[in-house]
N, C-alpha and C positions, 0 to 999 in steps of 0.2 A: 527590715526585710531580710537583710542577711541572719540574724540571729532568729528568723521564726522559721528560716529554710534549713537552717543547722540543727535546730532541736528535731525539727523531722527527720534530717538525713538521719541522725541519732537513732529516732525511735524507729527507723524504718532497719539499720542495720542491728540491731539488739533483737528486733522479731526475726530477721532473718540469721541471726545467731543461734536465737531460740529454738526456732524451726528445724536447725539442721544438728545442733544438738538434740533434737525430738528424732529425728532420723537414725543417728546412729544408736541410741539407744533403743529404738523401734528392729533395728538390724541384730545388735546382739539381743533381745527378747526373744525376737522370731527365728533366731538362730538356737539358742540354748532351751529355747521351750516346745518348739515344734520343729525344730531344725532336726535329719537325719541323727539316727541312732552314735555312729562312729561319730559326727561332729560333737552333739552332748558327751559323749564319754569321755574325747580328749579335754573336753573343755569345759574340766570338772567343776570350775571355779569361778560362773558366770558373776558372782559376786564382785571379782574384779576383775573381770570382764568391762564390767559398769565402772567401776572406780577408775579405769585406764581412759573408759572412753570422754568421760567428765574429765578429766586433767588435761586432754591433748585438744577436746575440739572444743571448751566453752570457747566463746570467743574470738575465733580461730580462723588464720585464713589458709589456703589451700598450701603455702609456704611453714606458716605454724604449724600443721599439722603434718608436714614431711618432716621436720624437726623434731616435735613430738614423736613421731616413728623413730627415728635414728636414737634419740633418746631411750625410748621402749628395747630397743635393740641391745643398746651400750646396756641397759639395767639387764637385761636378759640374759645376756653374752656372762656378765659377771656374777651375776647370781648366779647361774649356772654351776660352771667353774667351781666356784666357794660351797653350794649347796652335795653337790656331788661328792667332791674331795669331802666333807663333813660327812655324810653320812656313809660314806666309803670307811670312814676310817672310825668313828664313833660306834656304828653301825644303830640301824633306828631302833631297836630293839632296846639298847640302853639308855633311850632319849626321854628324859621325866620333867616334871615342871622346872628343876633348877637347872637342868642340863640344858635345856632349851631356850631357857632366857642366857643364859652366858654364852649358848652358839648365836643366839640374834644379836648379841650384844656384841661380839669380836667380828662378827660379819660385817655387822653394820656400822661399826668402825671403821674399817679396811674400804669400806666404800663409800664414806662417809668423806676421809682424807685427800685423796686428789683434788686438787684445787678446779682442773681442767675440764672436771665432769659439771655438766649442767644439772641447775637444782632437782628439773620435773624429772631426768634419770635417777637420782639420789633417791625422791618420792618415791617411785614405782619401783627402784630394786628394795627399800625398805617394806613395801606392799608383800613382795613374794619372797621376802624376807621371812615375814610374820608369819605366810603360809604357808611356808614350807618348813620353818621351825613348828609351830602350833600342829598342822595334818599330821608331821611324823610322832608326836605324843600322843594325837589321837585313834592314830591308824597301829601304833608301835611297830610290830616286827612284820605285818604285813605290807608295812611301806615300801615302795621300789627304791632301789637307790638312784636308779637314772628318770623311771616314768613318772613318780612323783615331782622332779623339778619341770619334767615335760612336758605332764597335765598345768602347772602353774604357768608353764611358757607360752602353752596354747592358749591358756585363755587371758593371757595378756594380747597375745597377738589376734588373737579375735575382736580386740576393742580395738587398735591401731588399724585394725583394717576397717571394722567398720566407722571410724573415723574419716579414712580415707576417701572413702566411699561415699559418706555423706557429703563432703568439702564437693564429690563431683557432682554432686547431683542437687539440681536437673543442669546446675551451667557451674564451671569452677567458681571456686569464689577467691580471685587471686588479688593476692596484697599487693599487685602492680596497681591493679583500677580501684585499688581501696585508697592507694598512698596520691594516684591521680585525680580523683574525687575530692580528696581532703586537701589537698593542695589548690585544687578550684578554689573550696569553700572559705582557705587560708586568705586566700589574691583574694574574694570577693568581701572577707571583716576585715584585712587590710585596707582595704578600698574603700570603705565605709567609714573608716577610722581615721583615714587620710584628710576625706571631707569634711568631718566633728572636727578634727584640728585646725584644720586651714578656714575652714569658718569662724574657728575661738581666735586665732589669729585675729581676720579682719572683724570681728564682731565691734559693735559701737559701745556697749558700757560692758561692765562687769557682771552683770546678773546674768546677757545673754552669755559669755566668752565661756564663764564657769559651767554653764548648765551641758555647754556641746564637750568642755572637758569629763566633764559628770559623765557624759552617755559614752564619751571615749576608753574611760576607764573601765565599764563595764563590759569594753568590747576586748580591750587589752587581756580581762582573763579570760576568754574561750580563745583568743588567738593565741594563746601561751597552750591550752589544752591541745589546739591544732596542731601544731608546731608537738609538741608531746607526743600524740598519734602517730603521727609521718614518722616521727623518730622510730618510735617501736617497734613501727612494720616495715622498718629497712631493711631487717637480718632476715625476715620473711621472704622479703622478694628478692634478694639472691639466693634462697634454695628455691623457688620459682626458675631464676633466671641464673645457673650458676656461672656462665660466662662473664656475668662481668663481674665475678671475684678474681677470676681467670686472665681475663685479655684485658681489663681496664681499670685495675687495686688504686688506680690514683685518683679516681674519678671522684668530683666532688657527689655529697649526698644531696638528696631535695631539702633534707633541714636543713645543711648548710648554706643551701643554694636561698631557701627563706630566711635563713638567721640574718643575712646580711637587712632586708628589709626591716625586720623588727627591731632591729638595734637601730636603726635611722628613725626611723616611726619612733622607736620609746625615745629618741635624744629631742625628738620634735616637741612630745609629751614635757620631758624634763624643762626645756627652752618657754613653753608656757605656764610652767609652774613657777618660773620664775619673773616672768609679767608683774610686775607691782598692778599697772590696772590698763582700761581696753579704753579706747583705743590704741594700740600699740604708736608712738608719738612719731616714729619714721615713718608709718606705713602713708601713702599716697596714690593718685591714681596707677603712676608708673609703675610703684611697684604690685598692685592689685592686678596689673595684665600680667607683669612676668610671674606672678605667682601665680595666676590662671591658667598662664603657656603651661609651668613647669609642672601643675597639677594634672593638667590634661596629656603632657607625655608621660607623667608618673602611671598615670590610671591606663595608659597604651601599653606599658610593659607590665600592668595585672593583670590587663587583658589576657596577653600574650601568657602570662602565668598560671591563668586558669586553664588554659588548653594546651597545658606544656605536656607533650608527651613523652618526648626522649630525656629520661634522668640519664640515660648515660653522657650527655652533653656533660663537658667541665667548664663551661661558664651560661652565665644568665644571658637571656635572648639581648641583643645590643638594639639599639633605637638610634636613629641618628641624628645628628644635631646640627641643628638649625640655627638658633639666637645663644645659647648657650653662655655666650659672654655678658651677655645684659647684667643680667644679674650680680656677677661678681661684681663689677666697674659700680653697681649703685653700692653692693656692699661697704665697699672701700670710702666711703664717705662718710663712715660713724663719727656722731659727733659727740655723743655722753655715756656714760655708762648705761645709761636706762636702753643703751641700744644694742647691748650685749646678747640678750636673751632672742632678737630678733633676727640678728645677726646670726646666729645659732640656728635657727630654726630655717632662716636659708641655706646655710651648711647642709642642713639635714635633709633639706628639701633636693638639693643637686646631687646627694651621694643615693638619694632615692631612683635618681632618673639614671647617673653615670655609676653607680655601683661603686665601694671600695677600691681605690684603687692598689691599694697594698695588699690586699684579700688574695685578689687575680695573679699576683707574684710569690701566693705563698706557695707553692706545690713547686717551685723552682726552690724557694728554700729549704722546704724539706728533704727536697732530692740532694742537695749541698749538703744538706746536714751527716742523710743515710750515706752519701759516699765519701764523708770525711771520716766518720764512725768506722765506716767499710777497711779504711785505707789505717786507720789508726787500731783495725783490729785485727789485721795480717800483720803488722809491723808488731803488734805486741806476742803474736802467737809463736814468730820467729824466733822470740827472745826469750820466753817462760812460757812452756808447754803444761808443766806441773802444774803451775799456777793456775791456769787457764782449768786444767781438770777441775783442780781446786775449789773453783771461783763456780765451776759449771755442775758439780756436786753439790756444794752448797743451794744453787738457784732450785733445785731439784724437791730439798728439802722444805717440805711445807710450812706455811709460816703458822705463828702462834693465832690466828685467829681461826685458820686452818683448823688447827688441831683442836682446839674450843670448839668448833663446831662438831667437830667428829665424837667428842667425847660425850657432850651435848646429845646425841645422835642417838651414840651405843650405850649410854645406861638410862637415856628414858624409852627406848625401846625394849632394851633388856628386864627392866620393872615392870614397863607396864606388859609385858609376856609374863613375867613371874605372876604377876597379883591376877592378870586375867586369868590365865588354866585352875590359880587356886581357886577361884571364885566358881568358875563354871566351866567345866573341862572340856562340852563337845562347844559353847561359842567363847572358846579365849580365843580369836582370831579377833574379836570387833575390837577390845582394848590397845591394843599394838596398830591395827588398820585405820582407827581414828587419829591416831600421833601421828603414823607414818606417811599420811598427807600436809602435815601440819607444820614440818619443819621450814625457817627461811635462815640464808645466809645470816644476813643485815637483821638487825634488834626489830623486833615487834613487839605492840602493845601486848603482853603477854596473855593476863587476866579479859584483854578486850577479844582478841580469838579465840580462848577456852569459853566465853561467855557465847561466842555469836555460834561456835561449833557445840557448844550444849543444847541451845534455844534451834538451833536449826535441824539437829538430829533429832529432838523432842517431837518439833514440828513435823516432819518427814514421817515419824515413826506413828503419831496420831494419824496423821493422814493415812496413812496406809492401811491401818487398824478399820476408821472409819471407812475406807471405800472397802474393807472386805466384809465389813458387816452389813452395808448395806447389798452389796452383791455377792449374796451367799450361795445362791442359787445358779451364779452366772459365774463361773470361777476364769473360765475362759476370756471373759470379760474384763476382767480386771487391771489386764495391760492397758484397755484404753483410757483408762481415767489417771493414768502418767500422764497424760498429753497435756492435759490445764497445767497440771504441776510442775513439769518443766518449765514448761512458759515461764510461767510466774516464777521461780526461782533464778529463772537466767534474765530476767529483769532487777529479782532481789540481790542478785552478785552488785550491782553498781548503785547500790541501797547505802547508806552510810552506816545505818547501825545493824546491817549483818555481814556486809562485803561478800569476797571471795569465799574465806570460810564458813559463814554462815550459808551462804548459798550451796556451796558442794555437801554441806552436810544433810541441808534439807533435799536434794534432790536424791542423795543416796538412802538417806534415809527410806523415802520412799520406792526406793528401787529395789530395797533388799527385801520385799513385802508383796511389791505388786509383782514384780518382776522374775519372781523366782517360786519354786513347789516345792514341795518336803521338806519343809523346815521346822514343820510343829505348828503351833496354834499360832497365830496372828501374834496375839494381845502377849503372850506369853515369850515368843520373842522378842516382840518389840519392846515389853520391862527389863529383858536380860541385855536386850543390846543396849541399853541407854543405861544401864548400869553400868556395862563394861566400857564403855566409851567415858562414861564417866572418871572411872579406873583412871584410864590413859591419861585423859584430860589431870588426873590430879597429879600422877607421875611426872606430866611436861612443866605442868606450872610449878612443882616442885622441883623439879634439874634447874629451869631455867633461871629460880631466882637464885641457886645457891651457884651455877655457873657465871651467872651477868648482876651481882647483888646491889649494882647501883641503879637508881630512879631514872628515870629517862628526864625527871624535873633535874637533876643534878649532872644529865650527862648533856640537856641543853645548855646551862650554865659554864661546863667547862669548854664547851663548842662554840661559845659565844664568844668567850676567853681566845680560844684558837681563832676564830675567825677577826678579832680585832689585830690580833698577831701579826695575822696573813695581809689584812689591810695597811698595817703599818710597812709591811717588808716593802708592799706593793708601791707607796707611798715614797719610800727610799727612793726604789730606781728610776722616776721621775728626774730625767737628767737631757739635756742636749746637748749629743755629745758630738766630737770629732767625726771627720766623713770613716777612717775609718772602723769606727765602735760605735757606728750609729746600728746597724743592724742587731748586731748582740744584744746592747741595749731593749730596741725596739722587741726584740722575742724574749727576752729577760721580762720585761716590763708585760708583754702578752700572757705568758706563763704564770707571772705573781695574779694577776687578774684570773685567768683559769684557776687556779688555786684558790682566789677568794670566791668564785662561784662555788667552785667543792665546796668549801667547808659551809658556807650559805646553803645549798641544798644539805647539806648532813643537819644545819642548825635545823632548818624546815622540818625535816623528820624526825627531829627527837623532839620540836614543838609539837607536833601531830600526835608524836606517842604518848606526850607529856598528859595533854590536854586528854588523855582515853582514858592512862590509866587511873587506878585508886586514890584520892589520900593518905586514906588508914588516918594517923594521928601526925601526921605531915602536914606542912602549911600548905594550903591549895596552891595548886600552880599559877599562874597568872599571864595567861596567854596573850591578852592584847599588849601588854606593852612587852613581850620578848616578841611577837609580830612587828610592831612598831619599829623596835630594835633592828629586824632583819629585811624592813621595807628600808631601815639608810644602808645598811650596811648593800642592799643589791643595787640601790640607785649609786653608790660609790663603786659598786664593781661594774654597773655601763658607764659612768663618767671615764673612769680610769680606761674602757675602750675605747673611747672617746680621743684620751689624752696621747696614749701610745698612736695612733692614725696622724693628731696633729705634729705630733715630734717627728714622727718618719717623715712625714710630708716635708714640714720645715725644713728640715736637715737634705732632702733630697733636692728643694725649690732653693735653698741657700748655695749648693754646692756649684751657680752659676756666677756668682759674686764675690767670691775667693775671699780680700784683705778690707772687701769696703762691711761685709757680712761679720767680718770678728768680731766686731766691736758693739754689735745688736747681742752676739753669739751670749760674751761675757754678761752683758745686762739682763739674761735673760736667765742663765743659769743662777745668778746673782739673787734675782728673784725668787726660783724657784726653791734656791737653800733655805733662804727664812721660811719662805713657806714649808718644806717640810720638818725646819728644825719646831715650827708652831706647835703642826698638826699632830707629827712626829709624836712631840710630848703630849699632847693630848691624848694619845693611842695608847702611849705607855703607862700612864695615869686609871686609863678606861679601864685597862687590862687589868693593872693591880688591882685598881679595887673591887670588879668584877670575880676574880680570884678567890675572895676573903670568904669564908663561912659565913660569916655572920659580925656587924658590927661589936656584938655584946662580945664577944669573941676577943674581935682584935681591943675593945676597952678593958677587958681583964688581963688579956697577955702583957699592955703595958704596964697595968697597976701591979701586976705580980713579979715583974722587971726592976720597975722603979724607975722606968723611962717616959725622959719628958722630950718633950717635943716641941719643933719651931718652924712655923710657918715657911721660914724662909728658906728650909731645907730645901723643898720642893721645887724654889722656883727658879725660873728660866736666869741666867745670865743675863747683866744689865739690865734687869726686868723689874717694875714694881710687883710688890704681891698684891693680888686681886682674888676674890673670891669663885672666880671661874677659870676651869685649866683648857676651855675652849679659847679660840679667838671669836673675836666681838665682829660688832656689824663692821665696823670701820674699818678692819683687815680686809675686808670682803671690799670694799669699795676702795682701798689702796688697791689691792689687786686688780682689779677691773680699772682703775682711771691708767695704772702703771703700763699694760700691755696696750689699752687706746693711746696712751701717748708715745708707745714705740711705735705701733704701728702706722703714724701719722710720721717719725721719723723716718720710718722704714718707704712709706711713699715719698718724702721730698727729697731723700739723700739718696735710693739707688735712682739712677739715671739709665734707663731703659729705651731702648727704642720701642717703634709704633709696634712691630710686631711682636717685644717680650711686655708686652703689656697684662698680657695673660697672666702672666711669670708673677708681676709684679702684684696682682688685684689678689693673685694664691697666697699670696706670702704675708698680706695684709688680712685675708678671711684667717689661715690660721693662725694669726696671733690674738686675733679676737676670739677667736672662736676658742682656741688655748686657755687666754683670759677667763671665760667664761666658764669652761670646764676647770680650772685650778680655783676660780671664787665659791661654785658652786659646791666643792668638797670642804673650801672652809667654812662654807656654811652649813653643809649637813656632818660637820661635827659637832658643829654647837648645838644644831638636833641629837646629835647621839649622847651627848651629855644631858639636857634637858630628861630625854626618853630613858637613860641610865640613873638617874636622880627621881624621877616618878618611879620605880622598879623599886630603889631602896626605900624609899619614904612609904611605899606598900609593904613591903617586908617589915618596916621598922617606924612604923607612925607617929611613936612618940618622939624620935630623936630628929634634931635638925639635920639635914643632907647637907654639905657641902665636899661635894669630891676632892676639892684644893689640899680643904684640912685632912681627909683621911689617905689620901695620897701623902701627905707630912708625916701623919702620925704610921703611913706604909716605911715610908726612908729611915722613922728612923727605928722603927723594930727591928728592921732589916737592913739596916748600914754595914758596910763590909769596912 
C-alpha cells in the first residue's frame, strides 16, 4: 500500500514539475515574442533566456529556485566585470575567431577557480561567456562595450524571474511541504518495514520468514531514495526559511532526525539475516506480547513522524514508557549462541522506540569540541601571527582538483569557440552553449552524456523541424506544441538512458525552433546546430579524456583498495577504553566509520560510471561482483555503528562498578585484539592483492627477479598455514559463545540492588549485542574474501585463486 502510494506521490510531483517548467517557459516565449518592443530589445538573447530557465526550475522548489536566482546573479555580477574590462581593453573591433576563444578561455578560467562558487553559477556564467565572446566577432566594432554584456544580463535575468514566477504560481511550491510530505511517506515504508521484519521474526518456518525479508528488502531501497530526497531539499528550505540558519545552526536536520530509525531498522534487517532458521528458538508467548507492546509504540512514534511539522525541533517526538523493562530482564537470559541474532534484534527494537541514546548527546560534543578548537585557536594566534597568515594564505589557495577542473573548463570551452565560429560564423554560439551546460565537479560517465546530449539535441531539433512543417500556415501556433514536449522531457530527465543531460538537450532543442523568429529556415538551422553541438561535444570528450585518462573500471579498483583501507583503520579503534579516553575513542571510531561510508559512496559512483562507460578493447567491467563487494563493505560500516554505540554504552553502564568492572574490562579488550589482529590481516591481504594489475603481472615480475616464495611469509604468528587469509566459521562462534559467557559472569558477580537492575540487564544486552556485532564482521570477511576471489577467477579463469598464496608471493616481491 505504501509503495503504490509513493509511486503516485512520484508521478503526481514530476507532472507538477512538468507543468511549471511549461509555465516559465510559456512566460519567457510570451515575453520575447509578443512581449513589449523595449522588453525584446533588451532581451536580445531569448535563446538563454530558455537555457537559464531550464537549469534553475526543472525540478525545483520555491527554495531551489531563489538559489538558482542568487546563482544567476553571482554568474552575472562576474561576467559582467571580466566581459566589460575585455572588451574595454581588447576593444570588439579586434575580436576574431582566435581572439575570442582565448578571451572565453581565460574567463572561464577565472571563473571556473573558486572552489566557493556553486556549479549551476559556473553553468550559466560559462553561457554568457560564450555570448558575449561569439556576439562581439559577430557584431565586431558595432558591439557596445557595456550594452552587449547588458543585453546578455537581461536576458538571463528574464528566465530567473520567470522561474520565479512560475515556483508561485497558482500556490508556492515550497521544499518545507515537499520535505514534510516525504517524511510522511518515510514514517509510513518505515512502518511497513517494521511489520515484514517483526513477522520474519515470529514467522513458523523458513520459506514464510524469507519471503517477508524478500519484500523488506525491496522496501529498504525507496526508503534509502526517501531519506536521499529530504536530504536534498534541506539547503532549499532554509532559503525558504532563512531564520533557522540564523537563530537555530545547531538544530538537528529531518535526515538526521530519520537516520537514526533506519540504522535501527537496517540492524533489525542485519539480526535476521543471520537467523540460521524460523522459528527463532527463544522466541515464546512472552516474548510475542512485548514484541507486540514494543511494535505498537514503535508504530505511535511513526505515527507522530508522519505529521511531524516542526523540523526546527532538535530531538524526535519522546513516547513515554510504560513496561520498558520487560524486555531487557527476558534478554538477559540467553542461553546459546543461536540467540545472538535475536538478542540483536530486541536491541534494535528498543533503540526504535527510545532513540540513540548517545545521538541525543552529540550536539554537547560538538559544542566541546568548536570551544576547545576556539580556545586552542586564540592561544595559538598569540604566539605566531605570521604563521597564522601563513596557514590562512595557503587555505585560500585552490586545491589541485580545483584547478583540474578550471582547466578542464577553459580549454574545452576555448575550442569548442575556436572550431564553432570556423565552422559557421553567425551560429558559433551553439558549440560552446552545448559544453557550457555540461560541465560537473565530480567524474561523469563522459562518452555516456556526450551520447545522451547528442541523442537528445537530435530529438529536440527534429521535433521542432516536424511541428513547423506541419504548421506552416499557423506560425503563431507553434509555441503550443512545446507543451507535450516539455512534458515528456521533464519525465525523460529521470529516464535512465538520457537523464538530466539528455533531457535539457531535447527540451532546448526544441525551444530554439519553436520558441524563437528570425533565425532562418527551420531544417537549416536545426543541421547547423547539431553540427555545432556536435563540435562541443567532441571538444569535451576530448579535454576530458586527456585531463582524467584513467577508466572509471580502474579508478573503482583503486576505490575499493581505499575503502578496504578505511575498513581496516576503522577496525583498529575498536577498543574499550578507560572512563577517561572513552569518548575520544568513541568519535575516533564514529569518524573512521564516516570515512568508510565516504569512500563506499565514491566506490558507488565510479561502479555506476564503470558500468556506462565503453570497453573499447578493455576487459568488460564486471559490476555484480564489485556490487557484491560494496553490499559487505556498507553492511560492515552499519555494524561498526553498531559497535561504537555498544562501547560507549559499556563504558558509560560500567563506570558504576569501578574494581569489580576491571576484570570483565581486561577480558574483553583481550578479545577484541585477536579479533582485529584476525581481521586486521585479512584487510591487509584484500588490499594487497586488490592493488595488483594483474596476476600475469605479478608471475613475470617474480620470474624476472628470480624470487622465490614461501607460504609461510604471510602468515599470522603461531598460526598454521591454511589456504584462507579470512577466519573460519569457528572464530565466529568462539566469538559469540566468549562474550555469552562474560555476560552470564557479568549477571552473577556484579551484585546490584532491586532498583540498579536496569543497570545490570544494559550491561548484559550490550555484550551480547557487542558479541554479535564483532561475529558478524568476522563473518562478512570471509564474504569479502569469497566475493574477492570470484572477481579474480573472472579476470583470470584459467589460473587457481588462492588469496593466501598471492599475498606470499606479495611479501616477498615486496619485502623491505
Amino acid at each position: 500500500m505504501a509503495t503504490t502510494y509513493h509511486a503516485e506521490s512520484v508521478w503526481r510531483v514530476r507532472l507538477g514539475s512538468a507543468l511549471r517548467t511549461l509555465l516559465a517557459c510559456t512566460i519567457v516565449g510570451c515575453s520575447t515574442l509578443y512581449g513589449p518592443e523595449p522588453l525584446r530589445r533588451v532581451s536580445s538573447f531569448p535563446a538563454f533566456s530558455y537555457v537559464t530557465t531550464i537549469l534553475i526550475v526543472s525540478d525545483a522548489t520555491l527554495g531551489d529556485t531563489l538559489k538558482g536566482c542568487w546563482n544567476a546573479l553571482l554568474a552575472t555580477v562576474q561576467v559582467m566585470i571580466l566581459s566589460i574590462l575585455c572588451l574595454q581593453l581588447i576593444g570588439p573591433g579586434r575580436f576574431n575567431n582566435g581572439l575570442a576563444a582565448a578571451v572565453a578561455a581565460v574567463t572561464a578560467f577565472m571563473v571556473a577557480l573558486p572552489e566557493s562558487t556553486h556549479l549551476m553559477a559556473k553553468r550559466i556564467a560559462f553561457g554568457q561567456i560564450v555570448i558575449v565572446c561569439v556576439g562581439t566577432v559577430i557584431h565586431g566594432a558595432e558591439t557596445g562595450v557595456v550594452m552587449h554584456p547588458i543585453h546578455v544580463a537581461s536576458s538571463t535575468a528574464l528566465g530567473a524571474f520567470a522561474s520565479v514566477l512560475a515556483m508561485m504560481v497558482p500556490y508556492p511550491n515550497l521544499a518545507y511541504y515537499e520535505i514534510k510530505k516525504t517524511c510522511r511517506l518515510y514514517a509510513e515504508n518505515a512502518s511497513e518495514r517494521l511489520n515484514l521484519l517483526v513477522k520474519a521474526f515470529c514467522a513458523n518456518d523458513n520459506t514464510a520468514a524469507f519471503d517477508f525479508i524478500l519484500e523488506a528488502k525491496s522496501l529498504f531501497i525507496a526508503g534509502a531514495k526517501l531519506l536521499l530526497s529530504i536530504k536534498q531539499k534541506q539547503d532549499a528550505m532554509l532559503w525558504e526559511r532563512p531564520q533557522f540558519r540564523f537563530f537555530k545552526p545547531d538544530c538537528l536536520s529531518p535526515s538526521e532526525k530519520l537516520q537514526e530509525l533506519e540504522i535501527s531498522i537496517r540492524g533489525m534487517e542485519l539480526s535476521l539475516n543471520s537467523c540460521r532458521s524460523f522459528p527463532v528458538g527463544m522466541i515464546d508467548e512472552e516474548l510475542r506480547d512485548v514484541l507486540e507492546t514494543s511494535k505498537a509504540r514503535v508504530g505511535l512514534k511513526l505515527e507522530q513522524a508522519k505529521c511531524y511539522a516542526s523540523f526546527d525541533a532538535t530531538t524526535v517526538p519522546e513516547i513515554k514508557n510504560e513496561c520498558t523493562d520487560k524486555s531487557l530482564s527476558t534478554l538477559a537470559t540467553i542461553s546459546s549462541t543461536e540467540d545472538a541474532p535475536a538478542s540483536f534484534f530486541f536491541y534494535c527494537m528498543e533503540l526504535l522506540q527510545d532513540g540513540f541514546p548517545i545521538s541525543r548527546n552529540s550536539e554537547c560534543v560538538v559544542k566541546e569540541k568548536k570551544k576547545t578548537k576556539m580556545e586552542e585557536l586564540s592561544s595559538s594566534q598569540s604566539q605566531g601571527k605570521s604563521m597564522n597568515l601563513l596557514e590562512r594564505g595557503l587555505l585560500i589557495l585552490p586545491s589541485s582538483e580545483s584547478f583540474i577542473f578550471a582547466l578542464k573548463c577553459s580549454i574545452s570551452l576555448g575550442l569548442a569557440v575556436l572550431f564553432g565560429l570556423i565552422y559557421n560564423r553567425e551560429n558559433g554560439y551553439w558549440s560552446g552553449l552545448t559544453i557550457a551546460i555540461s560541465f560537473a565537479r565530480n567524474r561523469q560517465a563522459t562518452f555516456t552524456v556526450a551520447n545522451a546530449r547528442a541523442q537528445g539535441t537530435a530529438m529536440g531539433s527534429v521535433y521542432g523541424i516536424l511541428c513547423c512543417f506541419m504548421f506552416k500556415k499557423f506560425e503563431n501556433l507553434r509555441f503550443l506544441l512545446l507543451l507535450p514536449w516539455i512534458i515528456f522531457t521533464s519525465f525523460l530527465r529521470h529516464s535512465r538512458m538520457y537523464g538530466e543531460a539528455g533531457s535539457i538537450s531535447a527540451v532546448i532543442g526544441a525551444l530554439l525552433i519553436l520558441g524563437r523568429k528570425n533565425y532562418g529556415t527551420p531544417t537549416e538551422f536545426a543541421i547547423t546546430r547539431i553540427t555545432e553541438a556536435t563540435i562541443g561535444l567532441i571538444c569535451f570528450i576530448m579535454v576530458e579524456i586527456l585531463c582524467q585518462p584513467a577508466r572509471a573500471a580502474t579508478l573503482a579498483r583503486i576505490q575499493l583498495a581505499q575503502s578496504l583501507e578505511a575498513l581496516e583503520e576503522g577496525i583498529k579503534d575498536i577498543t574499550l577504553c578507560a572512563n577517561q579516553k572513552k569518548s575520544t575513542k568513541s568519535r575516533a571510531l564514529g569518524d573512521k566509520q564516516n570515512k568508510l561510508k565516504s569512500h563506499a559512496l565514491k566506490l558507488e559512483n565510479f561502479i555506476a560510471e564503470a558500468e556506462k562507460e565503453p570497453n573499447f578493447w578493455f576487459l568488460p567491467f564486471n559490476a555484480t561482483c564489485y556490487r557484491k563487494l560494496l553490499g559487505s563493505l556498507s553492511t560492515m560500516a552499519d555494524l561498526l555503528i553498531f559497535v561504537a554505540y555498544k562501547i560507549e554504552s559499556l563504558s558509560q553502564a560500567s563506570e558504576r562498578h569501578g574494581v569489580a568492572w576491571e576484570e570483565f574490562h581486561e577480558q574483553i579488550n583481550e578479545e577484541l585484539e585477536l579479533f582485529k589482529e584476525k581481521v586486521g590481516y585479512s584487510m591487509k591481504c584484500f588490499e594487497k592483492v586488490i592493488s595488483i594489475k594483474s596476476l600475469a603481472v605479478l608471475e613475470k615480475e617474480l620470474q624476472k627477479r628470480n624470487i622465490s616464495y614461501d607460504v609461510e611469509l604471510g602468515r599470522l604468528p603461531n598460526e598454521y598455514v591454511h589456504r584462507s587469509v579470512s577466519p573460519n566459521e569457528e572464530d565466529v562462534l568462539e566469538i559469540l559463545s566468549f562474550f555469552l559467557q562474560l555476560s552470564n559472569e557479568v549477571a552473577n558477580k556484579i551484585n546490584t540492588d532491586e532498583g540498579d537492575e536496569k543497570l545490570k540487564s544494559q550491561i548484559v544486552v550490550c555484550l551480547n549485542g557487542l558479541g554479535f556485532c564483532i561475529s558478524s564482521l568476522t563473518r562478512e570477511t570471509t564474504e569479502l574474501e569469497k566475493e574477492l576471489k570470484e572477481l579474480l577467477k573472472w579476470e583470470n579463469p584459467t589460473r587457481n585463486i588462492n588469496l593466501y598464496e598471492i599475498s606470499c608471493k606479495l611479501n616477498a616481491l615486496y619485502k623491505k
